[in-house]
C-alpha positions, -999 to 999 in steps of 0.1 A, spaced: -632 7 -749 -610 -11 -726 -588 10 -691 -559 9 -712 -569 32 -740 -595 50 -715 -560 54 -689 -543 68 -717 -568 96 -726 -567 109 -690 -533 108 -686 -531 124 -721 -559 152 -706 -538 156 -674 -501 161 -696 -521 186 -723 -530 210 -695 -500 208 -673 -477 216 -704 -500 245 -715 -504 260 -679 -467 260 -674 -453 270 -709 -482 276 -727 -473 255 -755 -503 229 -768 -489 197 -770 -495 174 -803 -502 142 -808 -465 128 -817 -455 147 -782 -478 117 -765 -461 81 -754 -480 55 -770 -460 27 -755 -482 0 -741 -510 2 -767 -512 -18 -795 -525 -17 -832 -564 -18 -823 -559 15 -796 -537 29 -821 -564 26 -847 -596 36 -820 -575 66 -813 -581 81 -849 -616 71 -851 -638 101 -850 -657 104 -813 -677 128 -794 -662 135 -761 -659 153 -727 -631 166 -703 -639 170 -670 -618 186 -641 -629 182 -607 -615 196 -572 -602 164 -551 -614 156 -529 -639 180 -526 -653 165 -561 -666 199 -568 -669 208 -611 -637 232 -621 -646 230 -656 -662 205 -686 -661 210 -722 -663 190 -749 -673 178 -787 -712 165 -785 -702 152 -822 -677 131 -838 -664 157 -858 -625 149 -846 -602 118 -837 -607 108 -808 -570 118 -794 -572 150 -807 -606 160 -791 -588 148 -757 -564 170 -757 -587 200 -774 -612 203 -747 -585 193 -720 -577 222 -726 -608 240 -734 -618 223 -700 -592 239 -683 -594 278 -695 -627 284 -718 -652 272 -695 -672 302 -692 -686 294 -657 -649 293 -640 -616 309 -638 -586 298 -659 -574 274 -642 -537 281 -623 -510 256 -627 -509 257 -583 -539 238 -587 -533 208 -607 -520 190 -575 -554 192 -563 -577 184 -591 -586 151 -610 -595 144 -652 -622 127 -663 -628 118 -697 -661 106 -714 -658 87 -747 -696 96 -767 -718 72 -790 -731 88 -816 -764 109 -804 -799 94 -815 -828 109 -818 -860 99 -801 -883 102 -819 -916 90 -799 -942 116 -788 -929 139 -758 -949 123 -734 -932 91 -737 -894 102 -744 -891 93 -704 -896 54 -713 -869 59 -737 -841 74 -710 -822 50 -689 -806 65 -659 -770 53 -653 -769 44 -693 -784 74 -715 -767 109 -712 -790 138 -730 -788 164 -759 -819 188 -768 -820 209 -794 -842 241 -803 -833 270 -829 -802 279 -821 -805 266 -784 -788 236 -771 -781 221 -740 -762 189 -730 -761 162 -699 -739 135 -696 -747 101 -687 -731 105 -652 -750 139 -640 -784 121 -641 -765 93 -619 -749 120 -594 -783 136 -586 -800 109 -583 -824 121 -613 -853 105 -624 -857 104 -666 -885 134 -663 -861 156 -639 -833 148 -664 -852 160 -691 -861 191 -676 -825 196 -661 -815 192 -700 -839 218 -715 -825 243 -683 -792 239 -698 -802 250 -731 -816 281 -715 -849 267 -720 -879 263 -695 -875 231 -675 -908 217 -694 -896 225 -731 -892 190 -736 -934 182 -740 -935 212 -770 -926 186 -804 -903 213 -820 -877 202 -796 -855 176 -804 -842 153 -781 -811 130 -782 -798 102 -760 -763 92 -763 -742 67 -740 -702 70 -725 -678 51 -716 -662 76 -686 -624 68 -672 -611 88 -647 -585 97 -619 -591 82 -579 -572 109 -577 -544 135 -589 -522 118 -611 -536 86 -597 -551 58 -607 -573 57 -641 -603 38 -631 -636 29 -652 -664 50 -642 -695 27 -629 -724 42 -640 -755 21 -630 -756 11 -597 
């Protein structure tokens, strides 16, 4: 996915949240301006993809909220500006967030492969993670948890600590990930985002 599109979906993010924390209308797709893209964005933007908002405190860099679709179950535009929202009000760990802050926070958007299974013995799923590439989905009953590619990076975790960091996030204990009734997914992402509010759209470098 090239910065155009990738610019596009945050600025998309941004103007979803800004419109519904000031007049609490949800913007649609024809309410977007589509001018610079061509037929090839156009066309990627209906194409069914997992992805992730993310809003951030700047420059602090601290989380303010992230939701998003694991699955492709929704074009790609309109799962932007679902969890843009979503990002922005449902995320159970924060406050709403108040239109006072958006001057002082910046989007993020992570574009999802499709998740794939790994299906080697537990003991060797770590040879199967790459830091910096791989972001991580387990699965167990009703339980799931979700990483994405960037955290590992952040941390500076190793594929084991991942793995564990994963399971905690499911609500399961840190070494769930040995027992074979888990499943475990690795999935990659493409993640654009602002240098800063209403700023630049850069292409997060993930591997250092």
């Amino acid at each position: 996915m090239d910065l155009k599109l990738g610019a596009f979906l945050v600025k998309s993010a941004r103007l979803a949240v800004e419109t519904y924390l000031k007049s609490g209308a949800k913007i649609s797709q024809e309410d977007l301006d589509y001018s610079g893209l061509d037929e090839k964005h156009k066309k990627q933007l209906k194409e069914k993809n997992g992805v992730f908002v993310t809003i951030s405190t700047h420059p602090e860099n601290e989380l303010r909220g992230c939701i998003g679709y694991p699955l492709p179950i929704k074009p790609l535009v309109e799962a932007v500006l679902d969890n843009a929202i979503n990002s922005a009000t449902e995320d159970p760990r924060f406050p709403a967030l108040e239109s006072s802050e958006l001057s002082k926070i910046v989007f993020e958007v992570t574009v999802l492969s499709k998740p794939e299974k790994i299906t080697s013995d537990p003991e060797d799923y770590p040879n199967h993670i790459k830091v910096g590439k791989d972001g991580l989905m387990v699965k167990y009953g009703f339980a799931s948890g979700l990483l994405l590619p960037q955290v590992a990076v952040e941390f500076n975790w190793a594929p084991r600590e991942f793995l564990s960091r994963t399971c905690e996030k499911a609500g399961l204990p840190p070494t769930m990930w040995y027992s074979k009734d888990i499943e475990v997914y690795k999935f990659s992402g493409e993640v654009f985002m602002e240098e800063n509010p209403k700023g630049k759209v850069v292409k997060k470098r993930l591997i250092v």
